[in-house]
Backbone as CSV, one residue per row, in Angstrom:
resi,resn,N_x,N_y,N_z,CA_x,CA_y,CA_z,C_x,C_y,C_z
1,UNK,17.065,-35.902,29.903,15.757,-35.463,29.391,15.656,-33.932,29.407
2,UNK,16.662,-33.427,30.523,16.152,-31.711,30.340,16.696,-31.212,29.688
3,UNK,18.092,-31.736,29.243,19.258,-31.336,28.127,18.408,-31.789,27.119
4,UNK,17.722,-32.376,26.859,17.031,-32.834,25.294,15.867,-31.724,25.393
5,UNK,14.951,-31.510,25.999,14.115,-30.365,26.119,14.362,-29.274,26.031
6,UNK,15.611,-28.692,26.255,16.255,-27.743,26.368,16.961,-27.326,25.251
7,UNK,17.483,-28.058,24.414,17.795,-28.206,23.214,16.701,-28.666,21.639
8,UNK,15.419,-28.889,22.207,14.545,-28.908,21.650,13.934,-27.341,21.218
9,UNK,14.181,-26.864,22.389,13.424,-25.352,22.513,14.393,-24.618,21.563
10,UNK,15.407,-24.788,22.178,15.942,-23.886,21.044,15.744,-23.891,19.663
11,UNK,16.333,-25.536,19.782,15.786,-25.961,17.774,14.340,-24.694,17.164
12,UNK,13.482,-24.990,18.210,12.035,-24.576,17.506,12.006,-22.835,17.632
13,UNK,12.885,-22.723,19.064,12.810,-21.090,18.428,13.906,-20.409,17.667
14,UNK,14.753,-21.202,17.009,15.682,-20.637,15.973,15.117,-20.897,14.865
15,UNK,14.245,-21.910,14.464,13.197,-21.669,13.118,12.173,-20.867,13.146
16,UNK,11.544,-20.692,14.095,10.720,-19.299,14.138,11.094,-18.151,13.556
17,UNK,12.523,-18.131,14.592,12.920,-16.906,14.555,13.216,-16.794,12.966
18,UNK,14.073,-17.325,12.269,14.620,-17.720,10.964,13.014,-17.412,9.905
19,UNK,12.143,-18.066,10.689,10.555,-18.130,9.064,10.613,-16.621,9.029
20,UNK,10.644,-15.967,10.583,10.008,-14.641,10.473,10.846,-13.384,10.475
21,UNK,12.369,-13.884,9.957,13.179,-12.927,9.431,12.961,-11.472,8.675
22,UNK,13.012,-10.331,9.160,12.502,-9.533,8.332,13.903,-9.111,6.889
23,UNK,13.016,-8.839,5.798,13.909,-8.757,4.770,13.965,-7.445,4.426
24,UNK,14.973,-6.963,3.530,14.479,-5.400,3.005,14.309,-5.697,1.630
25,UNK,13.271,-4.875,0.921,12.794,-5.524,-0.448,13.207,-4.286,-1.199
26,UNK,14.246,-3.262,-0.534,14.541,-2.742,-1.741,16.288,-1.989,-1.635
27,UNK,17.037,-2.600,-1.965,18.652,-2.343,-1.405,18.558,-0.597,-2.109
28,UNK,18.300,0.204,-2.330,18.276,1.827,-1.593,19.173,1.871,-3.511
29,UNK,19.715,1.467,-4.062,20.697,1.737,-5.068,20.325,1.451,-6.334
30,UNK,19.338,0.154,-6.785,18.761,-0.028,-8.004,17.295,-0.877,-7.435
31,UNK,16.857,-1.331,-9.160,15.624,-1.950,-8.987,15.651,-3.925,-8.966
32,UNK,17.101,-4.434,-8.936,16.714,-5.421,-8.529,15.639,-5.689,-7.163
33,UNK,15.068,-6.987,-8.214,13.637,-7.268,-7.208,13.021,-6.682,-8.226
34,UNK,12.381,-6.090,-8.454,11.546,-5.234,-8.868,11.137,-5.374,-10.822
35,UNK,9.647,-5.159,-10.710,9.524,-5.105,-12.861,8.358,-3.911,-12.187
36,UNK,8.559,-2.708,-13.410,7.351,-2.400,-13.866,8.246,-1.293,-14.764
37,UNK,7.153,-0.074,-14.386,7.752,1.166,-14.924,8.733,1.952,-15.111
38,UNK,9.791,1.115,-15.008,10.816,2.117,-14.718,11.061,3.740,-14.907
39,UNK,10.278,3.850,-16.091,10.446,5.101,-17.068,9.426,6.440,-16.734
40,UNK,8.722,5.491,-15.090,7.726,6.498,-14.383,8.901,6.983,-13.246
41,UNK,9.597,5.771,-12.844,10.415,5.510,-11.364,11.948,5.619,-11.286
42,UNK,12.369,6.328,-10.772,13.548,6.235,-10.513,14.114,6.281,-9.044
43,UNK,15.643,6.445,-8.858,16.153,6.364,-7.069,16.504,7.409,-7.222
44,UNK,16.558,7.904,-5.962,17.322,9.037,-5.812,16.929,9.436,-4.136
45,UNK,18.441,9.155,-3.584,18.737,9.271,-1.950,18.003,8.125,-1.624
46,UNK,18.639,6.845,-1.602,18.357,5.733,-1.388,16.017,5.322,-1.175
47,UNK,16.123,6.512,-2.253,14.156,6.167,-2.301,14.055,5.873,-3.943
48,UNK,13.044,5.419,-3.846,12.050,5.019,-4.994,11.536,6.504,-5.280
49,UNK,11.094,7.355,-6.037,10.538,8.308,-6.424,9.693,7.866,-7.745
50,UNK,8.476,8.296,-7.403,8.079,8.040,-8.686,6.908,9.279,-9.175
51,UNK,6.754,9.498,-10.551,6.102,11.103,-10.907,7.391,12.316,-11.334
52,UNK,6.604,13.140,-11.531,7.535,14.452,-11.858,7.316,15.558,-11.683
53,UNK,7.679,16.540,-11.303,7.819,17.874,-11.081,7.450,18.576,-12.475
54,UNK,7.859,18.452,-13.695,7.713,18.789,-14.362,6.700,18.306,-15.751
55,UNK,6.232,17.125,-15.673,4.966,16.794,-16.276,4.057,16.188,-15.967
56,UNK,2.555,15.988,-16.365,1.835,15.098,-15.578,1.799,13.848,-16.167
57,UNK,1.446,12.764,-15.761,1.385,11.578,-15.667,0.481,11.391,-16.084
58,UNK,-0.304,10.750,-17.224,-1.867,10.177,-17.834,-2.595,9.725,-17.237
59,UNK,-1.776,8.652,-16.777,-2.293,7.005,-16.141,-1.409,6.949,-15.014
60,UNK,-2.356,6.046,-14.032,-1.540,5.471,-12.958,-0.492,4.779,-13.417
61,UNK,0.907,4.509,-12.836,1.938,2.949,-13.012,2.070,2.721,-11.580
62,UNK,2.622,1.870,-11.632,2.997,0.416,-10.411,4.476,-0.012,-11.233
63,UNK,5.421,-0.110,-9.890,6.581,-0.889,-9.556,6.363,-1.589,-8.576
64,UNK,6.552,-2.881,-9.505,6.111,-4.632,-8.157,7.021,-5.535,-8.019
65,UNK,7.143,-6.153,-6.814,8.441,-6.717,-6.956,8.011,-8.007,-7.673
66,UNK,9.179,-8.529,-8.113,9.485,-9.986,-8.584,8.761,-11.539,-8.003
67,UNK,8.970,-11.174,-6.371,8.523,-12.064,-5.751,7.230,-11.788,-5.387
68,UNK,6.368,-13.094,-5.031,4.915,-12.978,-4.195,5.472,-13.251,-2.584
69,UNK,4.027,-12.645,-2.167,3.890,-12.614,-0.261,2.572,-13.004,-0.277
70,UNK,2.154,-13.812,0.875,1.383,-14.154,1.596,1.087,-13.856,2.902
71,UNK,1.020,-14.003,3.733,1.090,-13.757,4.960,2.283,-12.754,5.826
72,UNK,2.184,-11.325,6.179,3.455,-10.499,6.412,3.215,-9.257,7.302
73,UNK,4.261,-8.954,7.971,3.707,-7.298,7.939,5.185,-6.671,7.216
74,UNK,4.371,-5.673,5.963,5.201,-4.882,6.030,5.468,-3.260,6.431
75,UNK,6.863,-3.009,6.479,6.973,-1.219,6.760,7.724,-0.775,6.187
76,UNK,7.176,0.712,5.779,7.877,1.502,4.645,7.684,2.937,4.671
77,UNK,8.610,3.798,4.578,8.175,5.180,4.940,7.701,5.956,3.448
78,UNK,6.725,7.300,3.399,6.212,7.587,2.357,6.196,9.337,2.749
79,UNK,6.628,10.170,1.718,6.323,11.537,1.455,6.011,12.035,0.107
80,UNK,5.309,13.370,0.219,4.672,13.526,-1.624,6.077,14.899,-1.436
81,UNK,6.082,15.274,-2.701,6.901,15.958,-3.077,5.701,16.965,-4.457
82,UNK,4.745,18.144,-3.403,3.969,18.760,-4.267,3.801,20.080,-3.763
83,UNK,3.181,20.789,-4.726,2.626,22.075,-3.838,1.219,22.053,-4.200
84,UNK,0.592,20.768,-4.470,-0.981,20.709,-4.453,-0.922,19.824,-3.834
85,UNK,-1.975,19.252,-2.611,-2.249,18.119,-1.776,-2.929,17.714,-2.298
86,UNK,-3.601,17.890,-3.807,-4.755,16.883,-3.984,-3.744,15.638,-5.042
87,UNK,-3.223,15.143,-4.193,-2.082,13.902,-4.997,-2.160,12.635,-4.364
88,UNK,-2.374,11.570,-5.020,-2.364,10.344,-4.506,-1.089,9.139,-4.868
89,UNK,-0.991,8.169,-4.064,-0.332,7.258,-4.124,-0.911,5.524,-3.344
90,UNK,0.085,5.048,-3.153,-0.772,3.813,-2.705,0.152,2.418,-2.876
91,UNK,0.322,1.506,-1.954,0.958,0.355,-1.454,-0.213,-0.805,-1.647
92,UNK,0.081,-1.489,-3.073,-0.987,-2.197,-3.725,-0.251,-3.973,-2.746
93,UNK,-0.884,-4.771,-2.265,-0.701,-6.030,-1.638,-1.517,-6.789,-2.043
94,UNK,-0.699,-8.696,-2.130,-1.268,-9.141,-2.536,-2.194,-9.228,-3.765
95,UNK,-1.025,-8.221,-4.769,-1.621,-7.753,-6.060,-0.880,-9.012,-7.026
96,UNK,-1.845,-8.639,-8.116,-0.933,-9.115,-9.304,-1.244,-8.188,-10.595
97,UNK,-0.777,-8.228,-11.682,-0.606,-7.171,-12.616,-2.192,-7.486,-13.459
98,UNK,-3.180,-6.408,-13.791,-3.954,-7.143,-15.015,-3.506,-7.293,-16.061
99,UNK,-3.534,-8.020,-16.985,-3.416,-8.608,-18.064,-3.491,-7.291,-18.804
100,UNK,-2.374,-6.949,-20.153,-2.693,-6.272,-20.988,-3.157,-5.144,-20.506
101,UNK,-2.393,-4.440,-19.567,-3.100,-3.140,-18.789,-1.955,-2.552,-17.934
102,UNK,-2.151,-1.420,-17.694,-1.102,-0.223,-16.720,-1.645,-1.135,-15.304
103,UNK,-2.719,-1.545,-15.023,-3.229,-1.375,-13.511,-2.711,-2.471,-12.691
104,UNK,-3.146,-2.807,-11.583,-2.693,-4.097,-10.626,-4.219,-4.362,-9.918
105,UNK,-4.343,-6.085,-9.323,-5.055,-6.073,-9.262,-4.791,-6.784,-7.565
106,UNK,-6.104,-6.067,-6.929,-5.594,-6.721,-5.277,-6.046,-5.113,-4.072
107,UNK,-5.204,-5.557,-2.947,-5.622,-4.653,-2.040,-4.877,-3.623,-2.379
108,UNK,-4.926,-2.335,-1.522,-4.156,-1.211,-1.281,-4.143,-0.201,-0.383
109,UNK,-2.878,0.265,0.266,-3.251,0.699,1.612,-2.951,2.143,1.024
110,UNK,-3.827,3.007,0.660,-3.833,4.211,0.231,-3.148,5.233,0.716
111,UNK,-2.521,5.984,0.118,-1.610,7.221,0.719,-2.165,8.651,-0.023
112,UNK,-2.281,9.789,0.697,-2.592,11.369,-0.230,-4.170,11.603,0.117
113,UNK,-4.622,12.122,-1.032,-5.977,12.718,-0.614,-6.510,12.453,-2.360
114,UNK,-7.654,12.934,-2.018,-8.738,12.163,-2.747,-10.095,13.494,-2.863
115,UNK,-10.286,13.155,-4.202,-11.998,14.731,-4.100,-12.888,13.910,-3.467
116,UNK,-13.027,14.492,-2.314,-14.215,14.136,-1.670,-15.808,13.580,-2.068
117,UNK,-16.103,14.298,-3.236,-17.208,13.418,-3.745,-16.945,12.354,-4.651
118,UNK,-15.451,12.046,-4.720,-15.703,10.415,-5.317,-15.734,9.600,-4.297
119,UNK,-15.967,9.613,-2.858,-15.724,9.066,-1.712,-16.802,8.106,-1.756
120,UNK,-18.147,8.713,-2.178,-19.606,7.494,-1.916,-19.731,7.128,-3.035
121,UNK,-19.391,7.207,-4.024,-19.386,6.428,-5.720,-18.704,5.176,-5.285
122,UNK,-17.841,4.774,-4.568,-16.968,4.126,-4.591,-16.944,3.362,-2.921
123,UNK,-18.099,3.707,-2.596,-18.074,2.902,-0.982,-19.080,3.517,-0.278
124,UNK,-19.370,2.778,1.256,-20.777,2.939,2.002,-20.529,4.437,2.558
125,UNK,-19.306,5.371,2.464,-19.328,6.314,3.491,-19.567,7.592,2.400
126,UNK,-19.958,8.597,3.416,-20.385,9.568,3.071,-19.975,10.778,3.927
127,UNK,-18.322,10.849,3.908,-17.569,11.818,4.864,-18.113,13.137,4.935
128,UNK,-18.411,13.712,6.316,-19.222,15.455,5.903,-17.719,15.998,6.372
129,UNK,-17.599,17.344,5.977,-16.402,17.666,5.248,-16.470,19.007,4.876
130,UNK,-15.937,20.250,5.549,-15.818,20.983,5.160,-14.916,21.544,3.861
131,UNK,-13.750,20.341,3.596,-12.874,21.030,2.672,-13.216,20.058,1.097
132,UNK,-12.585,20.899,0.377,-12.673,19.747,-1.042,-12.282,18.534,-1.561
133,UNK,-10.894,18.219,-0.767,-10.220,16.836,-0.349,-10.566,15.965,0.726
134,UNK,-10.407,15.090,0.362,-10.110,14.266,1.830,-8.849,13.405,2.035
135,UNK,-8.201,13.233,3.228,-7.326,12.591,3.584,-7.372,10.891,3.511
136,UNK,-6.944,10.342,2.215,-7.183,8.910,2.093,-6.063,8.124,2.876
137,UNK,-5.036,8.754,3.535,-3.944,7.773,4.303,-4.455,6.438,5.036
138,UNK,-4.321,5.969,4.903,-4.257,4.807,5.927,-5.904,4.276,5.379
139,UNK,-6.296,4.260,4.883,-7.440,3.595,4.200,-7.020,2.291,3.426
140,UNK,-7.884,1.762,2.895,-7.850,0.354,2.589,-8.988,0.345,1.632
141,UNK,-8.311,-0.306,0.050,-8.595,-0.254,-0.913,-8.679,-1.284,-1.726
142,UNK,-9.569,-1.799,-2.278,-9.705,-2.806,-2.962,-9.976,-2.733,-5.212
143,UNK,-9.484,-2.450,-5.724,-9.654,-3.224,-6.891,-9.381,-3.725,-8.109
144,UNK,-9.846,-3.649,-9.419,-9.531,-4.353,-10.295,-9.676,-5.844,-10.565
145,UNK,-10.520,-6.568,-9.717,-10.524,-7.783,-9.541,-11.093,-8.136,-11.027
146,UNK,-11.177,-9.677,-11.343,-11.815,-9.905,-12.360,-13.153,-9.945,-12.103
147,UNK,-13.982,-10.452,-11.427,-15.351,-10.234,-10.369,-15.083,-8.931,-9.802
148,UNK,-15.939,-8.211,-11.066,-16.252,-7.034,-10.537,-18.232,-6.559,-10.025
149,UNK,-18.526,-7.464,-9.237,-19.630,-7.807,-8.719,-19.482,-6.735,-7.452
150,UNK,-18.379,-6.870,-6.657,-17.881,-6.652,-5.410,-17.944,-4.413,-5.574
151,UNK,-17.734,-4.338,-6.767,-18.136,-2.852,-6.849,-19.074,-2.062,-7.056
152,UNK,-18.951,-0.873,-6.328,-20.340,-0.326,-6.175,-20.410,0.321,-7.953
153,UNK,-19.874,0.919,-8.356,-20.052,1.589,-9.555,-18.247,0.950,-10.873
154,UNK,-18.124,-0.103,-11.301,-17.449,-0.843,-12.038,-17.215,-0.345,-13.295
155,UNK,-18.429,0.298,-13.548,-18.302,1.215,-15.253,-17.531,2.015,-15.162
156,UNK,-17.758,2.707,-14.021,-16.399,4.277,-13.767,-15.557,3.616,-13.578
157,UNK,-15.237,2.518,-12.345,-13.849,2.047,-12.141,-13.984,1.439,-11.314
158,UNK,-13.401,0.146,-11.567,-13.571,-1.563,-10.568,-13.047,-1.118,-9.356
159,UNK,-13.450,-0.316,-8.571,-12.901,-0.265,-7.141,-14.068,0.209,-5.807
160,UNK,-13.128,-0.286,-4.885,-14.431,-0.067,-3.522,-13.263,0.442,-2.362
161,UNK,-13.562,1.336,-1.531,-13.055,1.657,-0.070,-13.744,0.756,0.945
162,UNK,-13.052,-0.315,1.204,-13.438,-1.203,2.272,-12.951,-0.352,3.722
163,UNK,-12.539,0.333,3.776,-12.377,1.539,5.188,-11.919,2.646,4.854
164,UNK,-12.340,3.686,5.567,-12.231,4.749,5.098,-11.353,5.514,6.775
165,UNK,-10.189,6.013,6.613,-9.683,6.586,7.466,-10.766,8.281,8.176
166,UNK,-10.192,8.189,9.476,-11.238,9.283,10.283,-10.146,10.433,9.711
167,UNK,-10.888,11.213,9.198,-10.091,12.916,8.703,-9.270,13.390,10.176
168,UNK,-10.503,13.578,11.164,-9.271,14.235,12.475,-8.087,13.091,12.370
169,UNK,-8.311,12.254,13.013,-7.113,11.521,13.366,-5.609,11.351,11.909
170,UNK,-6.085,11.085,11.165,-5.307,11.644,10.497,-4.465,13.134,10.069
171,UNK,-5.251,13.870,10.398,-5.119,15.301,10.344,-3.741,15.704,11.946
172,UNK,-3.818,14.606,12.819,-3.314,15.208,14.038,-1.675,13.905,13.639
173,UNK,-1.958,12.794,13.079,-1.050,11.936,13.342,0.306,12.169,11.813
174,UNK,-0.712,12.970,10.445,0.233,12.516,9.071,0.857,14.161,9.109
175,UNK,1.833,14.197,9.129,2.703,15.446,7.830,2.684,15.409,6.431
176,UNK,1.548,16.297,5.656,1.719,16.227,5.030,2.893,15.945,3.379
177,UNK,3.754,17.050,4.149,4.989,17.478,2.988,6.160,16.667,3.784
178,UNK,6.324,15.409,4.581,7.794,15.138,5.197,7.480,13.340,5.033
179,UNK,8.193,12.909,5.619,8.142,11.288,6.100,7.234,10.902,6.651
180,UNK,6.409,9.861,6.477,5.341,8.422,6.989,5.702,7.676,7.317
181,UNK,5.791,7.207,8.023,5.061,5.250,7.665,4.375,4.675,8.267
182,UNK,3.971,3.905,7.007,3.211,2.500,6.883,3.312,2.183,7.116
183,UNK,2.335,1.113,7.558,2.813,-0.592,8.051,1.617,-1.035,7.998
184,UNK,2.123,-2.262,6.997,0.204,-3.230,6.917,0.890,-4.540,7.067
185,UNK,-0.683,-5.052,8.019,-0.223,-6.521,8.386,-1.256,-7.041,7.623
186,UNK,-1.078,-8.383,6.813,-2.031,-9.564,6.357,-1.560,-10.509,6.739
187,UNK,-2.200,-11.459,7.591,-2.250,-12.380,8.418,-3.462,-13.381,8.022
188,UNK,-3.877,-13.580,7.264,-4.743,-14.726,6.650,-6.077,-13.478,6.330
189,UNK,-6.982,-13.796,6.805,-8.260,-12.581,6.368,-8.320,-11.626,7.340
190,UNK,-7.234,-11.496,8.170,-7.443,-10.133,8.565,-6.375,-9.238,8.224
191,UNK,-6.980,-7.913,8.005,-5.611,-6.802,7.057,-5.842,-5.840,8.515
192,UNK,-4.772,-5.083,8.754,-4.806,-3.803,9.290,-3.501,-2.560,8.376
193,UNK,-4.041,-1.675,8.908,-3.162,-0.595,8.561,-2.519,0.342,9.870
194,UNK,-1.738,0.883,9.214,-1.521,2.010,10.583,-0.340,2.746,9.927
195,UNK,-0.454,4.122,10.488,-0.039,5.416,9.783,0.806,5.939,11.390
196,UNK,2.491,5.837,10.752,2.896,6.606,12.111,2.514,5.522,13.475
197,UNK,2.536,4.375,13.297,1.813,3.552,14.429,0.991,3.538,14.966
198,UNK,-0.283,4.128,14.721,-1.638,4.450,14.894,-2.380,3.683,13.882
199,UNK,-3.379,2.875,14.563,-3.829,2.120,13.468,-5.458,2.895,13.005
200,UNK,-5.212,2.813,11.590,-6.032,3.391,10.842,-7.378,2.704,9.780
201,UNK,-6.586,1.461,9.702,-7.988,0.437,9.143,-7.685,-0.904,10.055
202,UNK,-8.819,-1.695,10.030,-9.236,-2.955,10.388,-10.342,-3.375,9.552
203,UNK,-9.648,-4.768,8.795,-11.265,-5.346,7.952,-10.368,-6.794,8.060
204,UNK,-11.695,-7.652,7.974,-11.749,-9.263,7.969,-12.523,-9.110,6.295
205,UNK,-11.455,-9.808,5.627,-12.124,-10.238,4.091,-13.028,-11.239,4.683
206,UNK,-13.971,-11.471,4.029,-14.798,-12.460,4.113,-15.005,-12.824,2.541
207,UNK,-14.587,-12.208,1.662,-14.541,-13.399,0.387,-13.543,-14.069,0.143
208,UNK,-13.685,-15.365,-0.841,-12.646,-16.066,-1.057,-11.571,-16.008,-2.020
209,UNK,-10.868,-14.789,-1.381,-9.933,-13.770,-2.485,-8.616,-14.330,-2.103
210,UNK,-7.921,-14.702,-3.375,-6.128,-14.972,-3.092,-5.774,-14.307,-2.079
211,UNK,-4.412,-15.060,-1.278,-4.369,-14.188,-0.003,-2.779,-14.385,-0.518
212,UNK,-2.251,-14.540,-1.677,-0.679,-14.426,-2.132,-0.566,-13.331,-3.361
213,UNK,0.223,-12.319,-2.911,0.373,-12.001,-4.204,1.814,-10.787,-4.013
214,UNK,1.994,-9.912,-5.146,3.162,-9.011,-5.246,3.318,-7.721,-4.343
215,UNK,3.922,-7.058,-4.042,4.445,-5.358,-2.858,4.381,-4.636,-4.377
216,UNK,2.734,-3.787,-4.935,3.582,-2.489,-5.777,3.188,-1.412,-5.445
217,UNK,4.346,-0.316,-5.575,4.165,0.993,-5.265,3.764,2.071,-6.517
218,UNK,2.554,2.561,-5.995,1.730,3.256,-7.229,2.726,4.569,-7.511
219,UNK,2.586,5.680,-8.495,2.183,6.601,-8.798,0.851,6.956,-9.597
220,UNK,0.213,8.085,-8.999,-1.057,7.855,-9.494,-0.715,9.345,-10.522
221,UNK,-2.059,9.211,-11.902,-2.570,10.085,-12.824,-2.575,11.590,-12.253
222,UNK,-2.416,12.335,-12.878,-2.907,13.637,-12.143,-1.683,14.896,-11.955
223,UNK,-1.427,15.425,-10.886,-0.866,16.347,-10.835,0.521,16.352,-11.428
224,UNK,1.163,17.388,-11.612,2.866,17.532,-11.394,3.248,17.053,-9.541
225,UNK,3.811,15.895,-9.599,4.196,15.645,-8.364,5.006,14.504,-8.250
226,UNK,5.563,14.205,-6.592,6.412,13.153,-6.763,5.794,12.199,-5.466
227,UNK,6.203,11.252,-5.779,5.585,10.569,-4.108,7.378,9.192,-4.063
228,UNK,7.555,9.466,-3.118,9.005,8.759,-2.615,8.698,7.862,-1.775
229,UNK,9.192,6.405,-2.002,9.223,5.420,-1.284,10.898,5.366,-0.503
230,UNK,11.058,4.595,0.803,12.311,4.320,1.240,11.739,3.283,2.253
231,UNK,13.045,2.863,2.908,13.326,1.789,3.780,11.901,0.698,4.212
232,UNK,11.886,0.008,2.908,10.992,-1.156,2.350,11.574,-2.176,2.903
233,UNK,10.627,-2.390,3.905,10.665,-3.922,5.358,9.932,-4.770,5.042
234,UNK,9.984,-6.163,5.174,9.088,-7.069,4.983,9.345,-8.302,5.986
235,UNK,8.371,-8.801,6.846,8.541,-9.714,7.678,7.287,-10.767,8.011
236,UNK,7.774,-12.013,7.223,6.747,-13.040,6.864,6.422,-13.394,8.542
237,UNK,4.815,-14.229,8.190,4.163,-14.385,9.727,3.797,-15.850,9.288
């Protein structure tokens, strides 16, 4: 009986161990896995880069992988490549593509900075703020949904800041111009974030929003700039 118990245990913790295998979702050399933009994105030194140094970008794009996730945490390191900080990026989860459109639709754990007065158009906070940016890292972002009920202002643009990262703490934990990382866990309705291992959002969805969907990595509209993805972890829960 203890040799059968004993051999039971194992059974159950070698499938554990096995469900919650972490994977890498991006082999450092091409875009298998992966559909979107290519023609925004390229590799270079085993990263994702996406944007340019030399022109600006119209519109946001997204590179998403192939496969859906549900339940995970993933980690991934992130740097901009600018000499203006007012540049954004962003780790869209549990997305899927809209229809007939550049955008994605789902969460996002925001990376860069942001003009400060689109901060309350777009959510309950109202950061006081001496400078003209604000530090959106580690925030948590919601939109594009088809129910666009859930937004405060939908005409400008289907989106809401369901948390808004604290400026100091960010200010003491991110480098601007070098390496990040991320790491967001979704675990049924609860999301967290955390920047550098410091956690930076906590929210419980409370609507009844898909909790499966695609990993895409934005480049956003706007400056001459680059924002670089690398060592893309994923480990189902």
């Amino acid at each position: 009986m203890r040799h059968f118990i004993l051999l039971s245990f194992i059974i159950i913790s070698s499938c554990d161990s096995f469900n919650s295998q972490e994977i890498s979702l991006f082999n450092g050399s091409n875009f298998n896995g992966w559909e979107g933009e290519n023609q925004f994105f390229r590799i270079e030194n085993k990263a994702i880069v996406g944007g340019s140094l030399e022109s600006v970008i119209d519109k946001s794009y997204y590179l998403c992988t192939d496969s859906t996730f549900e339940n995970f945490e993933l980690s991934l390191e992130v740097k901009f490549n600018t000499k203006n900080l007012n540049v954004n990026g962003g780790i869209s989860f549990r997305a899927d593509r809209v229809p007939d459109s550049h955008e994605v639709m789902g969460y996002q754990a925001d990376v860069g900075y942001i003009d400060i007065n689109a901060i309350p158009r777009f959510s309950r906070f109202k950061p006081i703020s001496d400078k003209d940016i604000y530090p959106l890292w580690g925030s948590l972002v919601d939109e594009n949904r088809i129910d666009t009920s859930i937004y405060p202002n939908p005409e400008i643009f289907p989106v809401i800041f369901h948390t808004l990262s604290d400026e100091g703490l960010i200010e003491k934990i991110i480098n601007p111009h070098d390496w990040n990382k991320i790491s967001i866990l979704a675990n049924k309705n609860n999301l967290e974030i955390r920047i550098n291992d410091v956690l930076t959002s906590s929210y419980v969805e409370k609507n009844s929003l898909s909790t499966k969907g695609k990993i895409c990595l934005q480049v956003h509209s706007g400056e001459k700039f680059e924002v670089w993805y690398r060592n893309i972890f994923l480990k189902t829960i």
